[in-house]
LOMARDO-564840 format. One line per field, with one value per residue (C-alpha): x, y, z. Coordinates in pm, 1 decimal. Each point is the difference from the previous one (the first is absolute). Example, Ala and Ser with C-alpha at 12.3 -4.5 7.8 and 13.67 -1.06 7.14 Angstrom:
east: c(1230.0_137.0)
north: c(-450.0_344.0)
up: c(780.0_-66.0)
This chain:
east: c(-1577.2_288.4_295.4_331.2_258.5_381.1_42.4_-303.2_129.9_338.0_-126.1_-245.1_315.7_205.3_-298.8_60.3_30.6_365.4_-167.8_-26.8_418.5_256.8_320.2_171.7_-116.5_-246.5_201.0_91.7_-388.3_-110.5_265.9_-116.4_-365.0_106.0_287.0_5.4_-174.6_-219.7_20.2_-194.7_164.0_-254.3_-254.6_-190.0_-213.6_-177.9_97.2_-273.3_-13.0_340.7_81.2_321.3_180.3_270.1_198.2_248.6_276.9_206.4_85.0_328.9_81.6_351.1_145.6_295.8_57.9_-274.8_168.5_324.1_-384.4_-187.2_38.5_398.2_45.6_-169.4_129.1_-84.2_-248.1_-193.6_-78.0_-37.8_-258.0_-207.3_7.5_-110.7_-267.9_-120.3_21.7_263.4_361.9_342.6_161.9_-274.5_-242.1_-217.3_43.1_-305.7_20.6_-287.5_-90.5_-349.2_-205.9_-253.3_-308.8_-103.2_-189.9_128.8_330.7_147.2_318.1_271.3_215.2_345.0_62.0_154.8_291.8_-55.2_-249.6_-89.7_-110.9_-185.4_-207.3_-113.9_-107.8_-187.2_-171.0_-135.5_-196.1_-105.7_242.7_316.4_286.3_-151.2_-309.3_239.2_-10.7_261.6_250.0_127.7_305.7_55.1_314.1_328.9_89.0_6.0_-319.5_-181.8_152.4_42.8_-332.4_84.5_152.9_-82.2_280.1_134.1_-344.5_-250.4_-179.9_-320.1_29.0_-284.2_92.7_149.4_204.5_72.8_259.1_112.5_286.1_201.8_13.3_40.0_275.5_182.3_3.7_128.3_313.7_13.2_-79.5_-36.9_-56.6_-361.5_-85.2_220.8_-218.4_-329.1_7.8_241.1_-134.1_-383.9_200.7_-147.7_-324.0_-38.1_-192.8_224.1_-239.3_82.2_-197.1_-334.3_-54.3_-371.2_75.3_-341.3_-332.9_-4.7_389.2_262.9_375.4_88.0_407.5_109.4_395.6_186.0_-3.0_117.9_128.9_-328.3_-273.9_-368.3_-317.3_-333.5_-297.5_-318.3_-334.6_-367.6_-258.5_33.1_209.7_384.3_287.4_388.1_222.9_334.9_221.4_294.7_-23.0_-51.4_103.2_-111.4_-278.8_133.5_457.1_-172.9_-362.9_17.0_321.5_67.3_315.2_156.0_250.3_-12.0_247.9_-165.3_-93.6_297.9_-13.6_-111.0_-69.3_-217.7_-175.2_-83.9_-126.3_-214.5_-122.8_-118.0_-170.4_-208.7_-71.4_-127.9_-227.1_-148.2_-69.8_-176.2_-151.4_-121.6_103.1_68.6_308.3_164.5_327.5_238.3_143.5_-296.9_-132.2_-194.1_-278.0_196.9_-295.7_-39.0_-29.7_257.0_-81.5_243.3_166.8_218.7_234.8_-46.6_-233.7_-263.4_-73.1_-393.3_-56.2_-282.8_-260.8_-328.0_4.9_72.6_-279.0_-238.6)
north: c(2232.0_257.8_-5.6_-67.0_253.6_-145.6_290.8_-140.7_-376.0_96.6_200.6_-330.5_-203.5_184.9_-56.4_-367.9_-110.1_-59.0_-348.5_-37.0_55.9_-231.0_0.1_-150.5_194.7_268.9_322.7_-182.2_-42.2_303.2_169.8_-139.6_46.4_402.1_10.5_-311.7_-310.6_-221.9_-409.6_-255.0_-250.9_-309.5_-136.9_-319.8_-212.4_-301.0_-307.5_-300.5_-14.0_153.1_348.7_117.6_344.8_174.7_173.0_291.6_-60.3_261.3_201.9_197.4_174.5_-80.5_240.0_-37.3_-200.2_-315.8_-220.9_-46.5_-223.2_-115.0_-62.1_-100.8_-247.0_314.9_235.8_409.4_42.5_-298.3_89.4_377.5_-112.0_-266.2_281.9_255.3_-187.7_-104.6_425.1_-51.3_159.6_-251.9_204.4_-44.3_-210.6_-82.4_-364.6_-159.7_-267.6_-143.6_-322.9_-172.9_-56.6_-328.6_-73.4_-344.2_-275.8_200.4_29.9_388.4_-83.2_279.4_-70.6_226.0_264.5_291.6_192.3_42.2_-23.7_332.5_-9.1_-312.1_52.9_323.0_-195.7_-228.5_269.2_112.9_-284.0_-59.6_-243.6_16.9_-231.3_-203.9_-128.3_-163.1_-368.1_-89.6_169.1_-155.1_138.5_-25.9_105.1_134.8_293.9_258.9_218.0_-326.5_-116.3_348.3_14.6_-347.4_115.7_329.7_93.6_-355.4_-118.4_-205.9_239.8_-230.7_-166.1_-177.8_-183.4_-293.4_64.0_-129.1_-32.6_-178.9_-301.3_105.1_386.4_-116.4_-237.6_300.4_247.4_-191.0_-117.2_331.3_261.3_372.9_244.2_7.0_-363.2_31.9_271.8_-114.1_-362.0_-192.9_104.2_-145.9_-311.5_-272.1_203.3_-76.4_-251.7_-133.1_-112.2_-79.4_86.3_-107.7_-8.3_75.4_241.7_105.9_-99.7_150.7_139.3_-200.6_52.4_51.3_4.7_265.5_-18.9_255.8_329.1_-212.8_-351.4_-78.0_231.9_-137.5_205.2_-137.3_-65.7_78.3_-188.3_38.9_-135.7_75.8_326.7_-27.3_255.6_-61.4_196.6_19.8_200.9_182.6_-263.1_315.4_351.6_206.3_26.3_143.4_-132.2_-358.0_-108.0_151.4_-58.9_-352.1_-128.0_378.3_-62.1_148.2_85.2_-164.0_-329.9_-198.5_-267.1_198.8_-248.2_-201.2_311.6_83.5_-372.5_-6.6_327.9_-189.5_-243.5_138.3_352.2_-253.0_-208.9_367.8_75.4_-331.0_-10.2_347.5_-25.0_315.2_4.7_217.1_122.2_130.2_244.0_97.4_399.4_-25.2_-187.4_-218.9_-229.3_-98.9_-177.0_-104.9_21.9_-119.0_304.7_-73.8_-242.3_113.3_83.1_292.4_111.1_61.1_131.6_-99.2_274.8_-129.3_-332.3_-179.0_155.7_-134.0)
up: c(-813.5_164.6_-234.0_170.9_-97.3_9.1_273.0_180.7_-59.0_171.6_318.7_76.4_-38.3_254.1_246.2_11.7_390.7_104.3_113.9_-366.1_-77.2_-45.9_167.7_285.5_284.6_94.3_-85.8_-314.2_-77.8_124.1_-236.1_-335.3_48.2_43.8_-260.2_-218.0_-168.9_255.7_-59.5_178.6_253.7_-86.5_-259.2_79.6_-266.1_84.7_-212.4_35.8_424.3_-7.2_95.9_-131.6_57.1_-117.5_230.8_-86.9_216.9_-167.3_-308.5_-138.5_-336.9_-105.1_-239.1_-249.8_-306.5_23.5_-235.6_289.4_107.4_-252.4_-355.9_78.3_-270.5_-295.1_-185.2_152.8_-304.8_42.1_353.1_-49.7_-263.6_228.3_255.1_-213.7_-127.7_375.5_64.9_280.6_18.7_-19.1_326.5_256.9_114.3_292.6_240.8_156.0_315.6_18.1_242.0_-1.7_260.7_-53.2_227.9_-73.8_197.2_331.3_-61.3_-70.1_-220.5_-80.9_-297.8_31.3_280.3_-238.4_76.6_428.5_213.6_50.4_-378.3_19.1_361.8_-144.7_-326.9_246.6_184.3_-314.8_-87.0_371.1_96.4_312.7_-55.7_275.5_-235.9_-276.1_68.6_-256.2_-178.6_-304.9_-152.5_-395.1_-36.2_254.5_-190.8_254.5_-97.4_69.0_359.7_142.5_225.3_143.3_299.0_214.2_294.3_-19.7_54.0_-252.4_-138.5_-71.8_342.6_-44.3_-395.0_-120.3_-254.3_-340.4_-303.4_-258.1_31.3_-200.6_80.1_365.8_-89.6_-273.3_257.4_324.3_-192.8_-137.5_279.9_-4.4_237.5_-66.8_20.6_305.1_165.7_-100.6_-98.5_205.6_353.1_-95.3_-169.3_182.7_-57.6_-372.8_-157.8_-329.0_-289.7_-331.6_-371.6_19.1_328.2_183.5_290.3_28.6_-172.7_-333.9_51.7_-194.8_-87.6_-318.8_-105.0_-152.8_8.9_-205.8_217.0_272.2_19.3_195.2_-24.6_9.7_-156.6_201.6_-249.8_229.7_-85.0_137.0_-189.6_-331.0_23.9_13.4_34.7_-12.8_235.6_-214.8_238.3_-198.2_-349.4_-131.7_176.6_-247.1_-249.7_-285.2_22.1_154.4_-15.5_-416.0_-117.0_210.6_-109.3_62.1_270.7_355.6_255.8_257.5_-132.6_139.2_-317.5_-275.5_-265.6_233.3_154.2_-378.2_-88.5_336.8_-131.8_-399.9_237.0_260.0_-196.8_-323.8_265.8_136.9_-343.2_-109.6_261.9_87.8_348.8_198.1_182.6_268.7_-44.0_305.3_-211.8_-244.2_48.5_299.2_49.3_-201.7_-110.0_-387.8_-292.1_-270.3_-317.5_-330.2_-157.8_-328.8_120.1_372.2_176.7_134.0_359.0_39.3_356.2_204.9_20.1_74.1_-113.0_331.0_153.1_-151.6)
């Protein structure tokens, strides 16, 4: 067997194809594979007769002081001391968008859009897909990272869907409109199908409430046979200030105390249950297991488990 010398391991990483690259267009891809780190666009698994794929729509690092984020209602040392122990700095960190795409019983189902469509066509092209294969489109949450690939040039993007949301997300945001649910939402209005919590919108796909982050956003519990997975959109939005430390607040969770008592629920169900779940914000592919942790809990991400 050749040994692989750390000089050896790093020249046969810069030869990764710029195919391989993330980024949001080809000089952006063909950049990183010469000059920086390489990251998938998709990762599929096959759940019962499901297939189910997690798309990167985007990334971003966001330097500065992480606690103006996360860990708002703590004191500096208790969060400098979870981070520490997690090996990750307080003033920067690193955002994931990540829809789902589910193939089930002929339907090709796209949960979230990302941040714009540019972002989450390429996604599709990455797993094989065009915007005009997605049959529905089923929208968890109208925070604009979630909405933004809805409409391309004033047109549909997903020509082709029907769409979905929750009630009462639907009903928060037309009383309270901003300018993206006004670019992106209210032209495909009489588009969208309104469903409330447990509500079938495929076979095997079901709502599942999880109010907190917004006044109406829905996680979707997926079933085939006898393999489930919950998709909990941004419950948590980060696995070490969230998914660990649960009842830490977070800037973007519009009721706080309710985002952190949705988060006691459905992590404590994961971790009974040993369910995997896929998180929008989780590192990329954003596909786990919860595990308890003290009086929190522990991210355990998916590495081959799913695949078998």
């Amino acid at each position: 067997m050749t040994n692989l010398t750390r000089r050896a391991a790093l020249t046969a990483a810069a030869a990764i194809p710029a195919a391989a690259a993330f980024g949001t267009g080809p000089a952006h891809a063909a950049a990183h594979a010469a000059s920086g780190p390489t990251q998938p666009r998709a990762r599929g698994i096959t759940l019962g007769d499901m297939t189910v794929t997690a798309l990167l729509a985007g990334t971003v690092s966001r330097d500065g002081d992480q606690q103006g984020t996360f860990g708002m209602n703590v004191d500096a040392k208790t969060f400098a001391t979870a981070s520490a122990e997690a090996m990750i700095p307080t003033d920067a960190s690193q955002f994931f968008f990540t829809p789902t795409l589910v193939e089930a019983g002929g339907a090709t189902i796209l949960f979230d859009t990302g941040l714009n469509p540019a972002g989450i066509t390429e996604a599709l092209a990455a797993a094989g897909k065009a915007p005009a294969d997605i049959t529905h489109v089923i929208i968890t949450h109208m925070h604009g990272d979630h909405i933004g690939g809805l409409v391309t040039d004033g047109a549909p993007t997903f020509a082709n869907a029907q769409h979905v949301t929750g009630q009462a997300e639907f009903d928060y945001w037309s009383a309270n409109a901003n300018d993206g649910f006004n670019a992106n939402v209210a032209p495909l209005a009489e588009q969208f199908s309104i469903i409330g919590d447990g509500a079938d919108v495929a076979p095997g796909i079901t709502s599942q409430a999880m109010f907190g982050h917004t006044p109406g956003m829905m996680g979707y519990m997926l079933s085939s046979g006898d393999k489930s997975m919950l998709i909990t959109a941004d419950m948590t939005n980060h696995y070490i200030w969230s998914l660990a430390h649960p009842d830490w607040e977070v800037r973007f969770d519009m009721d706080k105390e309710a985002a952190a008592a949705t988060r006691r629920r459905v992590l404590g169900m994961l971790a009974a249950e040993k369910m995997p779940m896929l998180g929008y914000h989780m590192p990329f592919p954003a596909m786990g297991f919860v595990d308890t942790r003290e009086d929190g809990f522990r991210w355990v991400p998916e590495s081959y488990q799913l695949m078998i």
